[in-house]
C-alpha positions as CSV (number, residue, x, y, z in Angstrom):
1,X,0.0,0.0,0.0
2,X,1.6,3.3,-0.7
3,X,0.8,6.2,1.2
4,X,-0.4,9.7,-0.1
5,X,2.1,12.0,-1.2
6,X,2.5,14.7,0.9
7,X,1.0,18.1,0.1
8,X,2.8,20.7,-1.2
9,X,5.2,23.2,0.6
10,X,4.8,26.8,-1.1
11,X,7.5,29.3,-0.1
12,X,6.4,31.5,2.9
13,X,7.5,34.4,0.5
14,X,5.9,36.5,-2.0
15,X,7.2,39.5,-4.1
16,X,5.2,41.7,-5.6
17,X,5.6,44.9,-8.2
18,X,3.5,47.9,-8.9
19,X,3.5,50.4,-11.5
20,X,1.3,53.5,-12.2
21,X,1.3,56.7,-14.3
22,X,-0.7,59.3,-14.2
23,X,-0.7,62.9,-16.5
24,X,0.5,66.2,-15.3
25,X,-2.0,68.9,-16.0
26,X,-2.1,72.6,-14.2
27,X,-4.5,73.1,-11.4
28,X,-4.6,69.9,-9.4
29,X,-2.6,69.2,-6.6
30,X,0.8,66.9,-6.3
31,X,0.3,64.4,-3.4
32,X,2.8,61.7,-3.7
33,X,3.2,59.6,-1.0
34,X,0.6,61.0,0.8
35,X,2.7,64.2,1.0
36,X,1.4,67.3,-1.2
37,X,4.5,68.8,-3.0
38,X,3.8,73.0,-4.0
39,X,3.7,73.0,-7.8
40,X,2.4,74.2,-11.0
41,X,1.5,70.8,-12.3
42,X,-0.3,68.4,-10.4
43,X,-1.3,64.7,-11.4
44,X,-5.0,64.1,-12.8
45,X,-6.8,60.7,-11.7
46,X,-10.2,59.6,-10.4
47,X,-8.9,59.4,-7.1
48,X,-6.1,61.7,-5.8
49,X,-3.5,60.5,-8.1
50,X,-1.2,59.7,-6.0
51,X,0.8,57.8,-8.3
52,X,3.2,56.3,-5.8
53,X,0.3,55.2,-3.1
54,X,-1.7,53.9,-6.5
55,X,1.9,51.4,-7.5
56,X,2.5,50.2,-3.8
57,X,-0.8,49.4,-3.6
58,X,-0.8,47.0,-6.7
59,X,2.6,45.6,-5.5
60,X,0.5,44.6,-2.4
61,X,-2.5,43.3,-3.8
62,X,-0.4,41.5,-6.4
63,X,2.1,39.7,-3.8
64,X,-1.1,38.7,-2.0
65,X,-2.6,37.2,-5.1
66,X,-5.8,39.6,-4.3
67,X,-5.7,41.1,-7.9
68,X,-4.9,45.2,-8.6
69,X,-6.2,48.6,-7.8
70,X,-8.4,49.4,-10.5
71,X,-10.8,45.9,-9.0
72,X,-10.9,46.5,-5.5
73,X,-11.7,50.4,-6.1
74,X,-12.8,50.9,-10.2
75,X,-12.6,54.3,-12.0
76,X,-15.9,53.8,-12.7
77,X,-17.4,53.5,-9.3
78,X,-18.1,57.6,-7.7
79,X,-17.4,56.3,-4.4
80,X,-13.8,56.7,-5.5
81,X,-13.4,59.8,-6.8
82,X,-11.8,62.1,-5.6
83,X,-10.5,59.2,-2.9
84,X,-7.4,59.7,-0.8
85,X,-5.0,57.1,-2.0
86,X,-3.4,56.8,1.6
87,X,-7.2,55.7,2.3
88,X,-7.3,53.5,-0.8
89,X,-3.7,51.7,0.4
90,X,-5.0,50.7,3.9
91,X,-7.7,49.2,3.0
92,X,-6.0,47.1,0.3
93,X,-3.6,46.2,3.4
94,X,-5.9,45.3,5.4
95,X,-7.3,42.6,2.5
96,X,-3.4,41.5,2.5
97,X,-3.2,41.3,6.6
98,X,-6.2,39.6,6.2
99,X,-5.3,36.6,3.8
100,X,-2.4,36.1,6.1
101,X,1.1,38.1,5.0
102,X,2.7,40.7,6.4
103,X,5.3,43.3,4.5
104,X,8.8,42.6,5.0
105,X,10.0,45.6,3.0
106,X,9.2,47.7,-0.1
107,X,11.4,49.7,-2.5
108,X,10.3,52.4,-4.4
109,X,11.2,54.8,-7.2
110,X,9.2,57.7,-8.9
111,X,9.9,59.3,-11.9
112,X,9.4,63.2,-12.3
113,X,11.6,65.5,-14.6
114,X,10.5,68.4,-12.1
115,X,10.0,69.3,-9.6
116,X,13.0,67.9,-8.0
117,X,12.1,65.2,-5.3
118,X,15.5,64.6,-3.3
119,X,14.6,66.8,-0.7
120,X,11.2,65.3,-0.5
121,X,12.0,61.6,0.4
122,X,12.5,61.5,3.8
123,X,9.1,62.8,4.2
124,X,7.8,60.9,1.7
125,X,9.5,57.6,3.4
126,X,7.9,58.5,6.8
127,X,4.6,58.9,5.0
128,X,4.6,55.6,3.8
129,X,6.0,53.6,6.7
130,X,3.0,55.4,8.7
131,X,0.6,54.3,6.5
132,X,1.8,51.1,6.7
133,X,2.5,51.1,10.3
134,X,5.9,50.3,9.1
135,X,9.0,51.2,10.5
136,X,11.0,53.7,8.1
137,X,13.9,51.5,7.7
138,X,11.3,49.1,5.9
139,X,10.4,51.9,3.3
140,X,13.6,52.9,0.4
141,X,11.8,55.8,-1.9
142,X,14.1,57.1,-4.7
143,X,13.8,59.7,-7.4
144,X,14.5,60.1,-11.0
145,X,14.3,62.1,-13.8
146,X,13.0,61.0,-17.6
147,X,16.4,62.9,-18.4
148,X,14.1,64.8,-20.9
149,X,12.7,61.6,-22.8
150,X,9.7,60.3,-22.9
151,X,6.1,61.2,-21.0
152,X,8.2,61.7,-17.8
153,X,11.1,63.7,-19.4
154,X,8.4,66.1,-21.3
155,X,6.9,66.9,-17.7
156,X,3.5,65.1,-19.2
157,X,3.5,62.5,-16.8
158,X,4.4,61.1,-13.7
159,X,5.0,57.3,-12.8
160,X,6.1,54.8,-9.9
161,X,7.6,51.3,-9.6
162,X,7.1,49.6,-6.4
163,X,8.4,46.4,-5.2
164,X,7.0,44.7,-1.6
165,X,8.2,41.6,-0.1
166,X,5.6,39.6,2.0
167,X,6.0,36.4,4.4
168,X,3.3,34.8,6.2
169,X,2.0,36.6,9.5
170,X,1.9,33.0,11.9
């Protein structure tokens, strides 16, 4: 008699990525991070358009395996406009707490030709972390330009990349 194979071990792991973009137009507002940033182009969206909450939240649901952004809270659902995306992310975390996993860290980068983001990131970084109820040195943010190429380097657009590891919460 042979006996049942065992079940199968998945890794208590999961990465996820996140990407967004949204268009610069003059007279809205430039949240990223959940920290408004004084300048003449701001980035149009259903929501707030915070680009960079918008990616991290994708890199969460995603890791998770609990789909993207534009399911749990649709463009085409008015609850949602006008959202904050700070809102948006913790309840998308709490879906991911939920099913189990907890963030070991996530690395970020946004893309702006202007305005100039360096002195920004701290703030930006604790923004995050709070959101998350993370500790800071969980959280990298960096910056870059579209060096003038491209959406980004034309000052049309904005984008972000983020990147979350997860492990199970026993």
């Amino acid at each position: 008699m042979t006996s049942a194979p065992e079940p199968r071990k998945y890794p208590e792991l999961r990465i996820g990525a996140g990407q967004d973009c949204h268009r610069l137009e003059a007279g809205y507002p430039l949240i990223l991070g959940g920290v408004t940033i004084e300048f003449e182009l701001g980035l149009v969206g259903h929501s707030d358009a915070d680009v960079l909450l918008h990616a991290i939240t994708d890199a969460l649901l995603g890791a998770a395996g609990l789909g993207d952004i534009g399911e749990m809270f649709p463009n085409t659902d008015d609850r949602w406009k006008g959202a904050d995306s700070g809102d948006l992310l913790q309840a998308a975390f709490a879906e991911v707490e939920q099913a189990g996993w907890q963030i070991v860290n996530l690395d970020c980068t946004i893309s702006a030709e202007r305005p100039k983001l360096a002195s920004y990131k701290p703030q930006i970084r604790k923004s995050v972390a709070e959101l998350l109820d993370l500790e800071e040195q969980q959280v990298n943010i960096k910056a870059k330009t579209g060096e003038r190429v491209g959406p980004v380097g034309r000052q049309e657009a904005m984008t972000a990349d983020a990147v979350v590891l997860l492990t199970r919460s026993h």
